[in-house]
C-alpha positions as protocol buffer text, in pm:
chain_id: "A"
residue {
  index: 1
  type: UNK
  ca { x: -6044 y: -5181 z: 6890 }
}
residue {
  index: 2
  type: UNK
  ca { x: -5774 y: -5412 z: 7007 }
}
residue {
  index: 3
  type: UNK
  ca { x: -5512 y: -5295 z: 7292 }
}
residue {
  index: 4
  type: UNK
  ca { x: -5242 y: -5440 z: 7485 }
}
residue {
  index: 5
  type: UNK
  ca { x: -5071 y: -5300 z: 7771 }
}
residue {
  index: 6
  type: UNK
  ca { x: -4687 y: -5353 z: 7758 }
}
residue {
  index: 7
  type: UNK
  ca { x: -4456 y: -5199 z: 7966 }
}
residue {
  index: 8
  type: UNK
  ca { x: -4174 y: -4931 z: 7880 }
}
residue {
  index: 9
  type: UNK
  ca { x: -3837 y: -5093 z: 7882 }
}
residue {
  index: 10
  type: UNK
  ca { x: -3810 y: -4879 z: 8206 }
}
residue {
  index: 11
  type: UNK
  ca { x: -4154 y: -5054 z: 8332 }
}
residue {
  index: 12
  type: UNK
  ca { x: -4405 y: -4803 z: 8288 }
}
residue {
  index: 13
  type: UNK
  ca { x: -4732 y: -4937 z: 8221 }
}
residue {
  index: 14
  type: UNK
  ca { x: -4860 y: -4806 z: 7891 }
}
residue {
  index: 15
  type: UNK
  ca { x: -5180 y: -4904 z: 7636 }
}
residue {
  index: 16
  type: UNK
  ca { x: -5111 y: -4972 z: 7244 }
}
residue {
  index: 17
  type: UNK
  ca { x: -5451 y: -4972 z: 7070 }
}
residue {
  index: 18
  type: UNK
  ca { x: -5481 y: -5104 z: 6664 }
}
residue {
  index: 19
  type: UNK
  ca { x: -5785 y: -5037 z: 6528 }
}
residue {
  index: 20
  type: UNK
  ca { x: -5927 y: -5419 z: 6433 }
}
residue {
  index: 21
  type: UNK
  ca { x: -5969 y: -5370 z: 6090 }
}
residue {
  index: 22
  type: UNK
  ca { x: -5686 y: -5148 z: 6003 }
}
residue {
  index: 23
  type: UNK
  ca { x: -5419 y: -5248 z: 5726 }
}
residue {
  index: 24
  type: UNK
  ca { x: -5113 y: -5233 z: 5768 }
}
residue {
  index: 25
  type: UNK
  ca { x: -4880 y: -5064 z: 5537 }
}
residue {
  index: 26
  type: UNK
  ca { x: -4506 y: -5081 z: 5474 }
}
residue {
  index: 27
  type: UNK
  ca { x: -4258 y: -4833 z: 5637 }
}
residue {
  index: 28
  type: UNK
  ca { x: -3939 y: -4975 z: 5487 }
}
residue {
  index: 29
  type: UNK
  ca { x: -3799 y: -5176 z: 5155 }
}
residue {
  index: 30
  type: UNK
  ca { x: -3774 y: -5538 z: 5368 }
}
residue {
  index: 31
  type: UNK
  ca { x: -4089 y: -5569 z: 5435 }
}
residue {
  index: 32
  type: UNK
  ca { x: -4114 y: -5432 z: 5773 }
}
residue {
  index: 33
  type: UNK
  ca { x: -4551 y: -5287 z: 5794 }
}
residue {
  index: 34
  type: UNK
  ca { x: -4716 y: -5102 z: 6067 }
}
residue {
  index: 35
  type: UNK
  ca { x: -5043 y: -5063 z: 6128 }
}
residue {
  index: 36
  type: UNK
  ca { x: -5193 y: -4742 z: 5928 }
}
residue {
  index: 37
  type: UNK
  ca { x: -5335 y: -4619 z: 6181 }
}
residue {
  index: 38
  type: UNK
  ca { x: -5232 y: -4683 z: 6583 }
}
residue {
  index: 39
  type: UNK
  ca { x: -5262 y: -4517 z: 6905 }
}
residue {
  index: 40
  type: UNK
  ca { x: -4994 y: -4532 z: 7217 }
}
residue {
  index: 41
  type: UNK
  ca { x: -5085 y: -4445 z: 7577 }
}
residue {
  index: 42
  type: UNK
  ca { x: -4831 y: -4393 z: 7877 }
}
residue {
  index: 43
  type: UNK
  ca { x: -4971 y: -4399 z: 8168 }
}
residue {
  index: 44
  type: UNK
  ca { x: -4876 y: -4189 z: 8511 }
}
residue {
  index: 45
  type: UNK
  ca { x: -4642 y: -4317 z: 8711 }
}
residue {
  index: 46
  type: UNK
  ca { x: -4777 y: -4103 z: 9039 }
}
residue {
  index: 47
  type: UNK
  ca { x: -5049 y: -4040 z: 9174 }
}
residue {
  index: 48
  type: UNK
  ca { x: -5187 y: -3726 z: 9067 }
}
residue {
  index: 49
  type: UNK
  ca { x: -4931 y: -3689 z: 8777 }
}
residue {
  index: 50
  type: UNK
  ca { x: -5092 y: -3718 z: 8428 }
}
residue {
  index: 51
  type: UNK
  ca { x: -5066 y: -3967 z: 8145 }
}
residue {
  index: 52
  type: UNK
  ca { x: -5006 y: -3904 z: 7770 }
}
residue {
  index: 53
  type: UNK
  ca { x: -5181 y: -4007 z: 7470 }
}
residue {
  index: 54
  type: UNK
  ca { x: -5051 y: -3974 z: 7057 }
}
residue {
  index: 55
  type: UNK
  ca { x: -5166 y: -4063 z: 6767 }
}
residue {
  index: 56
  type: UNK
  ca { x: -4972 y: -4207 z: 6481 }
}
residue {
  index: 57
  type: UNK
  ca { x: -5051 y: -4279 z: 6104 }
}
residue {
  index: 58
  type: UNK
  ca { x: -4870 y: -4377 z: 5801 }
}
residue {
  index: 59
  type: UNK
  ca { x: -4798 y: -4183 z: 5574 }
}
residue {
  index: 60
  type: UNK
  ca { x: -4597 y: -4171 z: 5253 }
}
residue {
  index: 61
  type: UNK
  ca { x: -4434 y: -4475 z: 5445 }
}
residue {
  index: 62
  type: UNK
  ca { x: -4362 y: -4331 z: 5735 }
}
residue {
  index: 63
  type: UNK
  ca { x: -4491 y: -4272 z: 6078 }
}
residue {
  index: 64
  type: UNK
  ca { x: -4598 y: -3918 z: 6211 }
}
residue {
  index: 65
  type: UNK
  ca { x: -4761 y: -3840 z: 6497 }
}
residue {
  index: 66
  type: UNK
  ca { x: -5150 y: -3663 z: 6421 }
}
residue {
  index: 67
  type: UNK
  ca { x: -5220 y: -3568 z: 6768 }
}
residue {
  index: 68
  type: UNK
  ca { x: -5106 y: -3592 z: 7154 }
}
residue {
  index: 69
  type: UNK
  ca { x: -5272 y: -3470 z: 7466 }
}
residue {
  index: 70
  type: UNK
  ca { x: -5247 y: -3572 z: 7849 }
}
residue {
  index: 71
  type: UNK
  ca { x: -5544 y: -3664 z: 8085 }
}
residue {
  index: 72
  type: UNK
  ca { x: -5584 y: -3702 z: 8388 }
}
residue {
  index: 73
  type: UNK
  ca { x: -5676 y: -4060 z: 8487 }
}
residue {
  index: 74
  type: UNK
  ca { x: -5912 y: -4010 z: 8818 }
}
residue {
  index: 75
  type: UNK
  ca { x: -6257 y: -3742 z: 8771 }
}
residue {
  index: 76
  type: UNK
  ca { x: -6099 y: -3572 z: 9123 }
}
residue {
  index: 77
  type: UNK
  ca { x: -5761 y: -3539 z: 8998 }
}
residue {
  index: 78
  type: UNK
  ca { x: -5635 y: -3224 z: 8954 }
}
residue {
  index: 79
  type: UNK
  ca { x: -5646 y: -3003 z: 8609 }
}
residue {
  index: 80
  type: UNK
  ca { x: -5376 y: -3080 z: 8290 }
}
residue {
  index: 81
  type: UNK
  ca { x: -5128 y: -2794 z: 8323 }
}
residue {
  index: 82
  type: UNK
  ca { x: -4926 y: -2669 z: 8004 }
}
residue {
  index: 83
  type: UNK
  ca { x: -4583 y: -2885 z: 8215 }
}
residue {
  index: 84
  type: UNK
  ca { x: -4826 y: -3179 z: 8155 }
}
residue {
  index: 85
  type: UNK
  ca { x: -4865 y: -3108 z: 7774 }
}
residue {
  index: 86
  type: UNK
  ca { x: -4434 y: -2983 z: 7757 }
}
residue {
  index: 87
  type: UNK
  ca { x: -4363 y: -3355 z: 7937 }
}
residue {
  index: 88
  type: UNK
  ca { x: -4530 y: -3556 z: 7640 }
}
residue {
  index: 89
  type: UNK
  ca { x: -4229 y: -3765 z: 7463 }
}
residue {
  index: 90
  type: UNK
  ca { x: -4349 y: -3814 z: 7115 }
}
residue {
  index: 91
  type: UNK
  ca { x: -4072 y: -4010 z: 6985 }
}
residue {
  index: 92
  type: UNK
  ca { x: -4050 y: -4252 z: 7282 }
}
residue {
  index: 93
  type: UNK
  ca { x: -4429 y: -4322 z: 7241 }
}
residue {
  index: 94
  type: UNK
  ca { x: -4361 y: -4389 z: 6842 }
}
residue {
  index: 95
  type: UNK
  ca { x: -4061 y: -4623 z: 6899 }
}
residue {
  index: 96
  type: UNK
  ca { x: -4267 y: -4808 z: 7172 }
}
residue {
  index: 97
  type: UNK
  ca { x: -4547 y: -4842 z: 6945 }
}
residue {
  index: 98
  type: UNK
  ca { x: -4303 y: -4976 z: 6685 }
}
residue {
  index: 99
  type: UNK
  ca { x: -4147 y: -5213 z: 6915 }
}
residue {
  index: 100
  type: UNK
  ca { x: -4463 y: -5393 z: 6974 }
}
residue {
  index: 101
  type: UNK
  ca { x: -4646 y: -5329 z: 6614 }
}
residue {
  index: 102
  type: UNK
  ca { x: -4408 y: -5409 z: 6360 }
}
residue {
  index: 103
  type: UNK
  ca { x: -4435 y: -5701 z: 6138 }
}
residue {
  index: 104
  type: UNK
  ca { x: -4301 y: -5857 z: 5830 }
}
residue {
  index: 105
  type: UNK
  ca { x: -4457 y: -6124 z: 5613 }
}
residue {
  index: 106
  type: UNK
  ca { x: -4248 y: -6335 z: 5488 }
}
residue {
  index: 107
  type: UNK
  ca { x: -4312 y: -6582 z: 5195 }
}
residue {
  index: 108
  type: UNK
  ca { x: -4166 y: -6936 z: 5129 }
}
residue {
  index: 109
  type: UNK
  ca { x: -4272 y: -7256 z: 4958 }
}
residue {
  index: 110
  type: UNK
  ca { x: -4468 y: -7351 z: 5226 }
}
residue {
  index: 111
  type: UNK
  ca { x: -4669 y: -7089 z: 5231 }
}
residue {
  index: 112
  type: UNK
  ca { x: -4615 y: -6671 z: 5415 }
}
residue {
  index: 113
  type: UNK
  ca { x: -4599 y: -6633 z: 5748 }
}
residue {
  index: 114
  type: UNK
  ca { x: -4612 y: -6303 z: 5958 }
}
residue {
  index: 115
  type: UNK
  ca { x: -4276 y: -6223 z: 6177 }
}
residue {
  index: 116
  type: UNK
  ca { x: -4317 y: -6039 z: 6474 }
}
residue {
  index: 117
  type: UNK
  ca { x: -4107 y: -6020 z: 6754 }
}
residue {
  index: 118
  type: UNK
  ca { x: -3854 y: -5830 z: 6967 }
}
residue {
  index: 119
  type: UNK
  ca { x: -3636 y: -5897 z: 6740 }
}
residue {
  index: 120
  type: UNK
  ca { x: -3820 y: -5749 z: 6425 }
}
residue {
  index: 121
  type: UNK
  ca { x: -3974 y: -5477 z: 6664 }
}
residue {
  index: 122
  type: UNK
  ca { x: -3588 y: -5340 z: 6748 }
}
residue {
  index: 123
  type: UNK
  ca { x: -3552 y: -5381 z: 6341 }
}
residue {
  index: 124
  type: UNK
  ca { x: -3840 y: -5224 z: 6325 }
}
residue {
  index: 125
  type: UNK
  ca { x: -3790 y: -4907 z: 6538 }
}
residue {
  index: 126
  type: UNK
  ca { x: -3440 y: -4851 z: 6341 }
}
residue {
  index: 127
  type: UNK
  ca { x: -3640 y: -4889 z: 6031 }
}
residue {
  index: 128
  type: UNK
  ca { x: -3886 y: -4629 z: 6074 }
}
residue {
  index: 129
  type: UNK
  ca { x: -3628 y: -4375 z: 6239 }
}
residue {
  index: 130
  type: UNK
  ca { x: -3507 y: -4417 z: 5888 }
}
residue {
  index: 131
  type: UNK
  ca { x: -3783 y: -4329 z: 5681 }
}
residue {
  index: 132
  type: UNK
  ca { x: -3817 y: -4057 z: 5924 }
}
residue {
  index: 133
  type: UNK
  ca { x: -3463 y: -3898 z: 5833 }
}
residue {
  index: 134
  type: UNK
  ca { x: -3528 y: -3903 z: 5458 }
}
residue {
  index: 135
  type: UNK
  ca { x: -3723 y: -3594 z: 5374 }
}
residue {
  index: 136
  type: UNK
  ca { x: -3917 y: -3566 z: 5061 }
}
residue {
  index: 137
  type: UNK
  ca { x: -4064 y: -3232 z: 4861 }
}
residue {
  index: 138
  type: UNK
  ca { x: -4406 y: -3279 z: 5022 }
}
residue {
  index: 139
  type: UNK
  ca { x: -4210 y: -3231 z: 5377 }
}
residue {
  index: 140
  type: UNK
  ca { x: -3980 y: -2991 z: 5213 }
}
residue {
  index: 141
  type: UNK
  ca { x: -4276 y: -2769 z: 5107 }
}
residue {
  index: 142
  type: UNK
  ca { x: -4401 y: -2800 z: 5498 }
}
residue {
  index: 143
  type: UNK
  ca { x: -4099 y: -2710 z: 5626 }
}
residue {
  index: 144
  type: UNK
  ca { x: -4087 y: -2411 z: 5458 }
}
residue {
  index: 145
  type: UNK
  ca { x: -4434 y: -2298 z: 5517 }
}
residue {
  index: 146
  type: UNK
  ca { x: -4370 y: -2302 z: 5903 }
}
residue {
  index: 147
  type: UNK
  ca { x: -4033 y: -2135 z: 5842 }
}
residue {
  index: 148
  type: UNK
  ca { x: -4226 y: -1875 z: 5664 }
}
residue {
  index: 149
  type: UNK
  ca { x: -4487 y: -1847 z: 5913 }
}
residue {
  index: 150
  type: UNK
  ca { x: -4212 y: -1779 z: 6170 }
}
residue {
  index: 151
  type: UNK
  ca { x: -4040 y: -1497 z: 5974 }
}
residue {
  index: 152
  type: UNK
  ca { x: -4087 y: -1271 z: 6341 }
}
residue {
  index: 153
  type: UNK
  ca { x: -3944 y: -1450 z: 6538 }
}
residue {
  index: 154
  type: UNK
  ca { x: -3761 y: -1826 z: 6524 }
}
residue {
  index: 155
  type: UNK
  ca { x: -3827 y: -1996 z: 6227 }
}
residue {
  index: 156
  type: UNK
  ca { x: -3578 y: -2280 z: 6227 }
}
residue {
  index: 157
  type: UNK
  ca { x: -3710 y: -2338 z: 6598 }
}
residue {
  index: 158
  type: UNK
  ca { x: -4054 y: -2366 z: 6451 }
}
residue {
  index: 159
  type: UNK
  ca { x: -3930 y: -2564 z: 6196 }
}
residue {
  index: 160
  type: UNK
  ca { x: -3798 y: -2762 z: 6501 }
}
residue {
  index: 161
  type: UNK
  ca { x: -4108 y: -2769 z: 6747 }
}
residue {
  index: 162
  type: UNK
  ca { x: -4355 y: -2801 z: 6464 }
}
residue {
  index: 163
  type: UNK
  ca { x: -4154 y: -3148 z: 6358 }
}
residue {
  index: 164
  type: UNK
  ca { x: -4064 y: -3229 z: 6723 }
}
residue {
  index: 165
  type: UNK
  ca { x: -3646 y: -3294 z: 6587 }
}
residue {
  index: 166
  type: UNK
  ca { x: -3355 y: -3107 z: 6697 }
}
residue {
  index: 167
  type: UNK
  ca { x: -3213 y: -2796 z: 6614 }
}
residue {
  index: 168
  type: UNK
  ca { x: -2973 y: -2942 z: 6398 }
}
residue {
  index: 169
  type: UNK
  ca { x: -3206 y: -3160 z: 6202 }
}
residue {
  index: 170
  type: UNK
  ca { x: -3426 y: -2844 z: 6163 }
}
residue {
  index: 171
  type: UNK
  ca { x: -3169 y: -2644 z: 6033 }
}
residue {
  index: 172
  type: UNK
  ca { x: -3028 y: -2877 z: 5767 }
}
residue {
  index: 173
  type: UNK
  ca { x: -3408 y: -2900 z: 5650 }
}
residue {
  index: 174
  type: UNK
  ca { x: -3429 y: -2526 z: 5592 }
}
residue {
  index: 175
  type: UNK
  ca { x: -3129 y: -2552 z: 5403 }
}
residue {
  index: 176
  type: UNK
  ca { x: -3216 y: -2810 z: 5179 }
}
residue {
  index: 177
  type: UNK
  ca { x: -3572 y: -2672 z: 5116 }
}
residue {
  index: 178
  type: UNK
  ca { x: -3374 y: -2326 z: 5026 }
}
residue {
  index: 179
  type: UNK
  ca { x: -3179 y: -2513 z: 4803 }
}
residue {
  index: 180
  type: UNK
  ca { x: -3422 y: -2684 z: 4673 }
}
residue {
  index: 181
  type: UNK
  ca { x: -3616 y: -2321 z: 4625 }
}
residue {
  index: 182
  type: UNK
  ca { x: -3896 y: -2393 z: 4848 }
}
residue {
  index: 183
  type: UNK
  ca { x: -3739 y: -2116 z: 5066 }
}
residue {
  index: 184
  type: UNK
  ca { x: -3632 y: -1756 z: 4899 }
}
residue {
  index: 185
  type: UNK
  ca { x: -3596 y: -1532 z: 5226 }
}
residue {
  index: 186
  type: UNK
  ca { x: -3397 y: -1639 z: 5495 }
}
residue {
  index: 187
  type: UNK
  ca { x: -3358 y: -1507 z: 5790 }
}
residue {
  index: 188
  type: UNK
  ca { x: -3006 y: -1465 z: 5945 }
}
residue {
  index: 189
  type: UNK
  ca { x: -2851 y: -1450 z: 6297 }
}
residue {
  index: 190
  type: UNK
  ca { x: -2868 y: -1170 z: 6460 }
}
residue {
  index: 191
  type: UNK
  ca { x: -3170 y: -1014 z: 6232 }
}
């Protein structure tokens, strides 16, 4: 496993770990690859306050998040508590994981050469919030599974915590997966 430990552009210490021999795979049309598999850690910033962990993979070109948790750093700290879990910030953890882990091979007379940078890793981070705007029919299909799951209650704020997005975002997904037929039963305000 290789790891680095970079700081947050607001200095909190954190832990990127790349499996060594993972591929990477491409999360935009320029070039721009990720690692397909990579984990992001950000540490506590107190004493007795807990750190985060996710997750991420590629898939279908673009990054999602398989799994997050907190821990406690010291044995004698004190239990996670569910404000612990509520405080993890998946998206800052992916764009700081892109920041760091993008790269783009570039390929010349002379030879191709790997680009990584700040640069790239800003072009990066824009690139993959990108991909993760465009919504295909395999998310589509998703989206409407949790939506039905939710019938009882909230779907579209399912749809929303089950895709950690806004409201907004959520919403216009539920519409396009009704248009698209993937939803049949909607449920209205006020029902």
């Amino acid at each position: 496993m290789f790891e680095f430990y970079p700081k947050t552009q607001g200095g909190q210490q954190t832990v990127i770990r790349v499996p060594e021999d993972v591929d990477y795979v491409g999360v935009g049309d320029d070039g721009t690859t990720l690692p397909l598999q990579f984990e992001v850690v950000f540490l506590s910033e107190r004493e007795g306050e807990a750190a985060h962990r996710a997750s991420f993979a590629v898939i279908g070109g673009r990054p999602v998040c398989m799994g997050a948790g907190a821990f406690m750093v010291e044995p004698d700290d004190r239990e996670v508590q569910t404000a612990d879990l509520r405080a993890i910030r998946v998206r800052d953890m992916l764009d700081h994981g892109v920041r760091y882990l993008a790269a783009k091979r570039s390929v010349s007379q002379a030879g191709s050469a790997w680009e990584i940078g700040p640069d790239l890793g800003r072009e990066g981070v824009r690139k993959v919030q990108q991909a993760r705007r465009r919504v295909n029919d395999d998310q589509l299909r998703e989206v409407a599974r949790v939506y039905k799951a939710n019938l009882d209650g909230a779907p579209t704020a399912a749809v929303r915590d089950h895709f950690d997005t806004s409201l907004r975002t959520a919403s216009n997904w539920v519409k396009r997966a009704t248009e698209r037929g993937f939803i049949t039963t909607r449920q209205r305000k006020g029902e």
